[in-house]
C-alpha positions as CSV (number, residue, x, y, z in Angstrom):
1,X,0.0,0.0,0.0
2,X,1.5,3.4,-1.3
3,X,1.6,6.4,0.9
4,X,-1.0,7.8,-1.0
5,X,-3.8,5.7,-0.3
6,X,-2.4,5.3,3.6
7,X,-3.3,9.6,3.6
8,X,-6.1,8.8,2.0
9,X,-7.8,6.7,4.3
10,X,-6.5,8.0,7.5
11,X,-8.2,11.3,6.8
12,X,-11.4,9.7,5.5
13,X,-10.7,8.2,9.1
14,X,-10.7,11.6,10.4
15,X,-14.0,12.8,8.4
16,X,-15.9,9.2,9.2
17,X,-15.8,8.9,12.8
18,X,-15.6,12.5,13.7
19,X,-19.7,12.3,14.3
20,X,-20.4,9.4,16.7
21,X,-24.3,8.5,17.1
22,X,-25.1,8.0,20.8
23,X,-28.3,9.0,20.4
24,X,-30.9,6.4,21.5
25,X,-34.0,5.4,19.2
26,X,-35.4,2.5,18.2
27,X,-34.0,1.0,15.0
28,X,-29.9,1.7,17.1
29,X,-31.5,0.5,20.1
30,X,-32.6,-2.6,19.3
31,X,-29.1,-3.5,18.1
32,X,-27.9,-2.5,21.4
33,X,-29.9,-4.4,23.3
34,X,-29.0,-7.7,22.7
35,X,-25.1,-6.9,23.2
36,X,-25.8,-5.6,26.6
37,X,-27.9,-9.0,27.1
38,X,-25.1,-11.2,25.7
39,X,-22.6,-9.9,27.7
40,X,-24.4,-8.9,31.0
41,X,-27.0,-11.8,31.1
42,X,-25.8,-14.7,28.8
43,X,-29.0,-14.6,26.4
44,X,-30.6,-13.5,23.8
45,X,-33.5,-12.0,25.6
46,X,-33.9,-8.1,25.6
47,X,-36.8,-8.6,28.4
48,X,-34.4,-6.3,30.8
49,X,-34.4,-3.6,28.1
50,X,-38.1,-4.4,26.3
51,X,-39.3,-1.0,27.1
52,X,-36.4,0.8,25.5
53,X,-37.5,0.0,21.9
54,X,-40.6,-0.6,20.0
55,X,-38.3,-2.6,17.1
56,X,-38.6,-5.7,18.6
57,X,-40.0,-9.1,18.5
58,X,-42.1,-11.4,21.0
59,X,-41.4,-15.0,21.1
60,X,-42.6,-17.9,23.6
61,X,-42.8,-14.9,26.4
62,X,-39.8,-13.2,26.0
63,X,-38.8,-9.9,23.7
64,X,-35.7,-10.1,21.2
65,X,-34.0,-8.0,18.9
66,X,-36.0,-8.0,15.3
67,X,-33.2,-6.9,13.4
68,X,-30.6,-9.1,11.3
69,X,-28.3,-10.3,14.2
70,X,-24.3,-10.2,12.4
71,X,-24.2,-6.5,13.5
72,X,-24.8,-6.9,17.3
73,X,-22.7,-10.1,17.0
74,X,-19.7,-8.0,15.7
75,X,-20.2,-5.6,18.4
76,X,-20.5,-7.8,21.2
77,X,-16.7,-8.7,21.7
78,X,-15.4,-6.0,21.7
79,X,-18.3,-4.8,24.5
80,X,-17.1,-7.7,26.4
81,X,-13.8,-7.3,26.2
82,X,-14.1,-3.2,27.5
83,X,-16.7,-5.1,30.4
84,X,-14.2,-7.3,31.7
85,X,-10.8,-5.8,31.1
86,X,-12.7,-2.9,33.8
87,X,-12.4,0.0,31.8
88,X,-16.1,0.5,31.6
89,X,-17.6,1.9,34.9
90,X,-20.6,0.2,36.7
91,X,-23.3,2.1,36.5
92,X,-27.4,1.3,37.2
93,X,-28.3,4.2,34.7
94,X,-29.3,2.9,31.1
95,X,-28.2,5.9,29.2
96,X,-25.0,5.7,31.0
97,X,-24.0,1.9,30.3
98,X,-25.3,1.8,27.0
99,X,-23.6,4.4,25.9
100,X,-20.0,2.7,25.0
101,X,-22.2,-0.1,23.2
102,X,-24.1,2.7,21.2
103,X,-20.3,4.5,20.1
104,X,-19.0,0.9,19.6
105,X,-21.8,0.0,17.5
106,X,-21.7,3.2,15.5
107,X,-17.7,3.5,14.8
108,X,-17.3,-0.8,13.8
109,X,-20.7,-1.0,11.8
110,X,-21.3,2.7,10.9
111,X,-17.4,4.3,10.5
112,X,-15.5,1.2,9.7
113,X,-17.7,0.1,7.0
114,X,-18.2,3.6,5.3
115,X,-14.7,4.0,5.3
116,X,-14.0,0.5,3.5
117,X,-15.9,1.9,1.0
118,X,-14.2,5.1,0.3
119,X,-10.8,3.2,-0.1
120,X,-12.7,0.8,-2.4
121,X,-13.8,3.8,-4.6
122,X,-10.9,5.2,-4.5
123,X,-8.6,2.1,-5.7
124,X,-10.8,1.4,-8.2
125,X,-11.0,5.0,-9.7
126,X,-7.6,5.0,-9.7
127,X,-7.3,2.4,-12.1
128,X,-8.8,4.8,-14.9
129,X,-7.4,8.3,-13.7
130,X,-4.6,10.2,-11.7
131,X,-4.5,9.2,-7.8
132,X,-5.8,12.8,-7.1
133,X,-8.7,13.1,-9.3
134,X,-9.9,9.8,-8.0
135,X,-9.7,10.7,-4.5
136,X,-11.5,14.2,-5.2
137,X,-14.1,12.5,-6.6
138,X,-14.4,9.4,-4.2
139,X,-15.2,11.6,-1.6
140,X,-17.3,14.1,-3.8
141,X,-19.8,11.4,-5.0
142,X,-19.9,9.6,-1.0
143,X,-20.0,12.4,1.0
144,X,-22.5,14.0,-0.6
145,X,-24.8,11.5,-0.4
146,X,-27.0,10.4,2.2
147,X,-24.4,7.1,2.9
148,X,-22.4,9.9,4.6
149,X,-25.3,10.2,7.1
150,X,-25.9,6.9,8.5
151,X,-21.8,7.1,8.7
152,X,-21.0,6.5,12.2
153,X,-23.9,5.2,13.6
154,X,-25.5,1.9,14.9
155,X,-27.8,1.1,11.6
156,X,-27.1,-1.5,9.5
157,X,-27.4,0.0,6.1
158,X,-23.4,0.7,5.7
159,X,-22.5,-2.4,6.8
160,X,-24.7,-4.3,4.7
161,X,-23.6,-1.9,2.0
162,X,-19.8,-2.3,2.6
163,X,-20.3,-6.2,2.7
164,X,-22.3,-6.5,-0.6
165,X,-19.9,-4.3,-2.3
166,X,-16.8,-6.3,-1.4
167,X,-19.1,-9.5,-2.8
168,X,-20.1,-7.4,-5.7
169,X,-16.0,-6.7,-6.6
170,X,-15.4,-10.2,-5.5
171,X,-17.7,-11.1,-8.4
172,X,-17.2,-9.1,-11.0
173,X,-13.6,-7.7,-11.0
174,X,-11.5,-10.7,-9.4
175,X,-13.9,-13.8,-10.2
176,X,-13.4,-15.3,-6.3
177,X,-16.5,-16.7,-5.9
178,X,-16.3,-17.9,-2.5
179,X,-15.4,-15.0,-1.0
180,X,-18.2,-13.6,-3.0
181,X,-20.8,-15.9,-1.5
182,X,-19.1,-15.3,2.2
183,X,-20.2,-11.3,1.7
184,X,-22.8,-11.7,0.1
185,X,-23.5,-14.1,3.1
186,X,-22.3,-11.5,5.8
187,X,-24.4,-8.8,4.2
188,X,-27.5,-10.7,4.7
189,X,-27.4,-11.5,7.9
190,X,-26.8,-7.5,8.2
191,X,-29.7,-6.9,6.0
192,X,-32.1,-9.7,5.2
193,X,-33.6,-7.9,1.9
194,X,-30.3,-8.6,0.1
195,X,-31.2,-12.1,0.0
196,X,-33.0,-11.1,-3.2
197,X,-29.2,-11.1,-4.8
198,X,-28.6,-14.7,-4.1
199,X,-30.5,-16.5,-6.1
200,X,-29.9,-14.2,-9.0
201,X,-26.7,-13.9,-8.7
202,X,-26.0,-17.8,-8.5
203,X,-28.3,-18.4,-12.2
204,X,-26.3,-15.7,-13.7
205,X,-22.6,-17.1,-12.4
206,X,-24.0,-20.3,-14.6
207,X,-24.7,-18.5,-17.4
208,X,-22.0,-16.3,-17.4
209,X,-19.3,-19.2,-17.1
210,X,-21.4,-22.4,-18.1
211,X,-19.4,-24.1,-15.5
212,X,-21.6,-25.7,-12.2
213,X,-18.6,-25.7,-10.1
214,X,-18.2,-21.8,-9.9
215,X,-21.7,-22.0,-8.9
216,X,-21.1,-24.5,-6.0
217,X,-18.4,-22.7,-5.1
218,X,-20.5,-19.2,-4.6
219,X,-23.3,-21.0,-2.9
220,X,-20.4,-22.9,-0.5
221,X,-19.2,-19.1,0.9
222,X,-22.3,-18.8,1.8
223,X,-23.1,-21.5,3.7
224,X,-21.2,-20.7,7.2
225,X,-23.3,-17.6,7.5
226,X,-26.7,-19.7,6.5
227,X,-25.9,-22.2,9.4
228,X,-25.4,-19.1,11.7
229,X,-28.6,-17.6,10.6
230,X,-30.2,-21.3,11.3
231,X,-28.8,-21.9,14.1
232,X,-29.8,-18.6,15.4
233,X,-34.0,-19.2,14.6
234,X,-33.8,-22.6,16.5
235,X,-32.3,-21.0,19.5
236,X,-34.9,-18.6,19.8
237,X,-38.0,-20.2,17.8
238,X,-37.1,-23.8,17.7
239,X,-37.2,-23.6,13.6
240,X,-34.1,-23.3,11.7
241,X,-36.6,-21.3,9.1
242,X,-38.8,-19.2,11.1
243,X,-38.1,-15.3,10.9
244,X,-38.2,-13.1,13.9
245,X,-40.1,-11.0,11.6
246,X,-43.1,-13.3,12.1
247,X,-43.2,-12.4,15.6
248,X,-43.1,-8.3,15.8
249,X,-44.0,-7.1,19.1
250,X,-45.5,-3.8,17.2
251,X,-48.0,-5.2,14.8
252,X,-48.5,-1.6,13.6
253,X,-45.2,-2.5,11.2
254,X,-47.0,-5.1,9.0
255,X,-50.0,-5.0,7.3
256,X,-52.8,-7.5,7.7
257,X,-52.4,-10.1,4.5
258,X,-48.8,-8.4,3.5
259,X,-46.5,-11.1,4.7
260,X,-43.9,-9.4,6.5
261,X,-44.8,-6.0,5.6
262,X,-44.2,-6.6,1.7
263,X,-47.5,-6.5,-1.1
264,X,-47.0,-5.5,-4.8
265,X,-45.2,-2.6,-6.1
266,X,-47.0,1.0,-5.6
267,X,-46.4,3.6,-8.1
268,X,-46.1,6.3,-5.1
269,X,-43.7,4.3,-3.6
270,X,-41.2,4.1,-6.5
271,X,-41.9,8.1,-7.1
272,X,-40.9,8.5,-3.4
273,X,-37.8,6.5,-3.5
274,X,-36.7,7.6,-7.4
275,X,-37.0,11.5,-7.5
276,X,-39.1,13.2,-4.7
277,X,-37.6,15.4,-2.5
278,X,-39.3,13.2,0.3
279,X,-37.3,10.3,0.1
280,X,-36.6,10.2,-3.7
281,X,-32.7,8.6,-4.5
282,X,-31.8,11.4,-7.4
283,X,-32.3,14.3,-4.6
284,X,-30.7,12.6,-1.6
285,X,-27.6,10.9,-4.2
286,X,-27.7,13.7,-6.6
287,X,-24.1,13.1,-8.4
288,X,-25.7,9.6,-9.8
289,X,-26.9,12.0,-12.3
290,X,-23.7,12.8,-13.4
291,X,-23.0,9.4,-14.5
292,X,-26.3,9.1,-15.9
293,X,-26.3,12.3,-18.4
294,X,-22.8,10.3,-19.8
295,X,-24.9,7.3,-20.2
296,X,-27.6,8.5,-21.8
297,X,-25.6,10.3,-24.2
298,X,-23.5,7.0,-24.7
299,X,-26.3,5.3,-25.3
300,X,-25.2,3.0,-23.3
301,X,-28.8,1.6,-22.0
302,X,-29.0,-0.3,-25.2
303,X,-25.8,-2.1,-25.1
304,X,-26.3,-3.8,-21.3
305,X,-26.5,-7.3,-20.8
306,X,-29.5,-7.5,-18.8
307,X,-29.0,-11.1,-18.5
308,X,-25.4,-11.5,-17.4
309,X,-24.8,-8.4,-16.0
310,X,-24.0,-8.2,-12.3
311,X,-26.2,-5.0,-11.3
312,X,-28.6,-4.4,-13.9
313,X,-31.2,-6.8,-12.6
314,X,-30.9,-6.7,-8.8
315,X,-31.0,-2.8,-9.2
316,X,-34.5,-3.0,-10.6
317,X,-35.1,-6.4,-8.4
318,X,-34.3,-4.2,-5.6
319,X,-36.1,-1.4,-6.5
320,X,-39.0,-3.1,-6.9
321,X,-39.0,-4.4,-3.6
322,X,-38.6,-1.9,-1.3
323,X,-41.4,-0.4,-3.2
324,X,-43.7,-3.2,-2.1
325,X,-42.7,-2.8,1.6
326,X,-45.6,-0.9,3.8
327,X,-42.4,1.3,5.6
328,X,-40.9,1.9,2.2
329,X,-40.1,5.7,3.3
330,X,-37.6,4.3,6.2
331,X,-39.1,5.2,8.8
332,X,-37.8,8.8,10.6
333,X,-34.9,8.7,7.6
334,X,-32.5,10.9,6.0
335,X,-33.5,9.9,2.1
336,X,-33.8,6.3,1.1
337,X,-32.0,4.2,3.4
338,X,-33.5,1.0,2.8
339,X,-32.1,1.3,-0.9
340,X,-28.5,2.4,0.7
341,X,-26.6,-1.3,-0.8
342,X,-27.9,-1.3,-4.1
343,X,-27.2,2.7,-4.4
344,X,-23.5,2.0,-3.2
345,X,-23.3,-0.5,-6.0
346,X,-24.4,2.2,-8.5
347,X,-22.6,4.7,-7.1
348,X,-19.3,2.9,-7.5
349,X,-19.7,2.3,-11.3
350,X,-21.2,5.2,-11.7
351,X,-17.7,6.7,-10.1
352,X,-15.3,4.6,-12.3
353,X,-17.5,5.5,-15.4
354,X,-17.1,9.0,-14.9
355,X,-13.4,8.3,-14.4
356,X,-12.7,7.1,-17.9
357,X,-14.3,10.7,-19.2
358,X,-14.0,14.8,-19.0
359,X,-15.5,15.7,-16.1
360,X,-18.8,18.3,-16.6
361,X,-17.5,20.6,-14.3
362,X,-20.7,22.8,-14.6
363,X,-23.0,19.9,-13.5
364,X,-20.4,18.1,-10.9
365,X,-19.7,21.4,-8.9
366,X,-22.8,23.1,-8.4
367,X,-24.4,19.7,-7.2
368,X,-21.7,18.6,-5.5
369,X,-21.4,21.8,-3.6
370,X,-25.2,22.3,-2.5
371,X,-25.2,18.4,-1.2
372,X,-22.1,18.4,0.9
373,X,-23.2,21.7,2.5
374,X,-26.7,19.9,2.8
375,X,-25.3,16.9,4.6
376,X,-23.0,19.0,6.4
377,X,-26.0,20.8,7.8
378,X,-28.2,17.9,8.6
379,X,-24.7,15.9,10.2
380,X,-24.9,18.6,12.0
381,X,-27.8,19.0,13.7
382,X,-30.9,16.1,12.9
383,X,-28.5,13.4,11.0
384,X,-31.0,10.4,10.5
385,X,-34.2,12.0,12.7
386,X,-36.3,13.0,10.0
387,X,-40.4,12.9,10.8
388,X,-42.0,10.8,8.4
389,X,-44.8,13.0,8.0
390,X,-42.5,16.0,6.5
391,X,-42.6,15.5,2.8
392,X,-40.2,18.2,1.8
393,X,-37.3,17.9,4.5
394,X,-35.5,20.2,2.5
395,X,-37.9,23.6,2.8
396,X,-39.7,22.4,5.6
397,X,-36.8,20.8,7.7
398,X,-33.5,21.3,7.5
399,X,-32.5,24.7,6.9
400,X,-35.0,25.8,9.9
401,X,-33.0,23.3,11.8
402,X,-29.8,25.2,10.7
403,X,-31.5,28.5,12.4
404,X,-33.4,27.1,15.2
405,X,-31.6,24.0,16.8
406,X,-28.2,23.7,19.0
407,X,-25.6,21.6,17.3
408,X,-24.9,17.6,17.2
409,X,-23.1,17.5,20.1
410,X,-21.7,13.4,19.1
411,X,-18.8,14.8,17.9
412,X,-15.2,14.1,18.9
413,X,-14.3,17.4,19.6
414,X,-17.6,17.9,22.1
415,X,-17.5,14.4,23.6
416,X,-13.5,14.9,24.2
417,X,-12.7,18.1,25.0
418,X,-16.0,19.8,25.3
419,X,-16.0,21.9,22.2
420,X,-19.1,23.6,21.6
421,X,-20.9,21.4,18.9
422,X,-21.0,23.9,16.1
423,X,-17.4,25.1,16.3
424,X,-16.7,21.3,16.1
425,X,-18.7,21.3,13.0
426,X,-17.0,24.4,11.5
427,X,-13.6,22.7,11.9
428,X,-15.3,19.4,10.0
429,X,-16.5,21.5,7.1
430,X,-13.7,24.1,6.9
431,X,-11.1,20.6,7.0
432,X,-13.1,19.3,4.4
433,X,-13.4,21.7,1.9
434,X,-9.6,22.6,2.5
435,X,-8.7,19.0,1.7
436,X,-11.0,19.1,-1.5
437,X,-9.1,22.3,-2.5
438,X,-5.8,20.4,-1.9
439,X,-7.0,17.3,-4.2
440,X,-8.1,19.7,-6.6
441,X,-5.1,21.8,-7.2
442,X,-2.6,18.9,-7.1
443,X,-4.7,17.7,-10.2
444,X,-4.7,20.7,-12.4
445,X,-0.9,20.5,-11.8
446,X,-0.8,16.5,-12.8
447,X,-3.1,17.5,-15.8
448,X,-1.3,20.6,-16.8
């Protein structure tokens, strides 16, 4: 590993984990829970915790996390390890002891992820232009996005994001399929929609390469995660196949006659998710347009594989399914988040398309700039904590939340030294933009 890319990922580092969720609400919560059971109580059971959460499911008596488990069980070594080594306090107070789990949870499944997938943009950008140029843009197209929210915080949607893209390069670029099926694995125990992929991705490694084997071989990396999902359901329910989504404690979260919350595609749903301002992917991931105007004008859309390409289809699978989900808005959600692993994959060959070309300097800076000042903002002050019933976060949200609120105070700077929480932001925004500027110049002198 050059210098370069050693600079370049210790100050995505520095920009990734500088905001550190510790706020509680349900969806981090409920991952928290069952690390503090774990490790506290030896189970599974969150009864201890049940009123701390409405995400969460009843079973035989006794309240458990709903989620997809890998994330907790990531988490809950290193919890254990801070528990016994005795450099966490004993406390009685919940907020206070489930704080360290709520910053561990958000810096190895929210900041560790995010950051895999800067580097991942970034080396493969680099295979198609200078190092500088690729790393200006790497972090142009992420943090502009609403991926750079749920950075640093206890959701899943990065992790699952940073897993399926590592399965997705496994794949396509380097032709490992085990470690492709492992990923792809580990992403959907983080995420149990991406189980869409497998199947389709294991028909279309047979007809890509006619060869059974390779198809065995994908379908073998992901059977240590299956077991582990398996075994997992028979602890708790007794069936290696039952789903703790079966068994929701809030019944308000699936629809009578929609198994597990899902129906048939709504055409409000896919306008929300495609190019409202509510939730819509275009407004919240704006620089995906960028690619897009080059492919349109390439004409590209009529020379894609539909068949044996790798993202064509579960893109539209994907798509198509979140749009037949009751909670297809996300919940209280900064854009889309639901959509956050198939947008990752998009994003990243939308990045390494617009790598091989002339940049449109006229369409990449003026959306470029309004986002990153946009995410800036909302890093800033609301992250994720948007009301579902606001339809237009952007006029009726977050610039009155600019004015009206007191600043994130999950922040390095705050937590550490007690830096009030929008001086701490200045220093985030006024670092970033100077290390843009720095990327940018050493380009035009590369170029020139």
């Amino acid at each position: 590993m050059n210098r370069f890319t050693v600079f370049f990922i210790l100050v995505n580092l520095f920009f990734s984990s500088f905001y550190l969720d510790s706020w509680q609400n349900a969806n981090t919560t409920s991952r928290v829970l069952p690390v503090l059971s774990l490790v506290n109580e030896g189970t599974l059971q969150i009864d201890s915790f049940a009123d701390k959460t409405i995400d969460k499911s009843y079973v035989n008596g006794h309240y458990y996390c709903d989620k997809a488990p890998l994330p907790s069980f990531i988490v809950t070594p290193f919890y254990a390890l801070l528990k016994f080594t005795g450099v966490l306090k004993e406390t009685n107070n919940f907020e206070e002891y489930s704080k360290p789990v709520f910053l561990l949870g958000s810096f190895i499944c929210g900041t560790l992820p995010f950051l895999l997938i800067c580097a991942l943009f970034f080396l493969y950008a680099s295979k198609y232009t200078q190092k500088y140029n690729a790393a200006m843009l790497s972090m142009i197209f992420l943090y502009s996005s609403f991926i750079f929210i749920f950075s640093g915080t206890f959701f899943a949607h990065v992790i699952s994001s940073a897993f399926l893209l590592v399965s997705y390069v496994s794949l396509k670029y380097q032709q490992n399929y085990f470690y492709s099926g492992l990923f792809l694995g580990c992403a959907f125990l983080s995420e149990f929609p991406i189980g869409l992929i497998i199947p389709v991705w294991a028909v279309q490694i047979y007809f890509n390469e006619h060869k059974f084997k390779n198809v065995v071989v994908f379908l073998f990396g992901l059977v240590p995660l299956m077991v582990l999902l398996m075994i997992y359901n028979y602890i708790i329910m007794g069936s290696p196949i039952d789903s703790l989504y079966d068994h929701l404690a809030n019944k308000g979260f699936v629809e009578e006659g929609k198994p597990l919350g899902f129906s048939f595609p709504s055409l409000q749903a896919l306008w929300g998710i495609t190019i409202s301002p509510y939730r819509g992917i275009l407004i919240y991931c704006p620089l995906l347009i960028l690619p897009l105007v080059e492919f349109l004008k390439d004409k590209k859309i009529m020379k894609i594989k539909w068949g044996t390409d790798y993202l064509g289809i579960i893109a539209v699978c994907y798509f198509l399914l979140i749009s037949s989900y009751r909670m297809w808005w996300g919940g209280w959600s900064y854009g889309p988040r639901q959509l956050m692993p198939i947008v990752v994959l998009i994003l990243f060959e939308g990045l390494i398309y617009i790598s091989k070309k002339e940049i449109n300097k006229y369409l990449l800076w003026p959306l470029a700039t309004i986002m990153i000042v946009v995410t800036w903002i909302v890093k800033s002050t609301v992250v994720y904590s948007v009301p579902t019933e606001i339809k237009n976060p952007f006029t009726e949200y977050f610039l009155n939340n600019l004015f009206n609120r007191s600043g994130n105070p999950n922040n390095i700077l705050t937590m550490l030294f007690n830096v009030n929480p929008w001086i701490s932001s200045l220093v985030w925004i006024i670092s970033f933009i100077v290390l843009i500027s720095f990327f940018y110049i050493k380009r035009k002198k590369v170029l020139v």
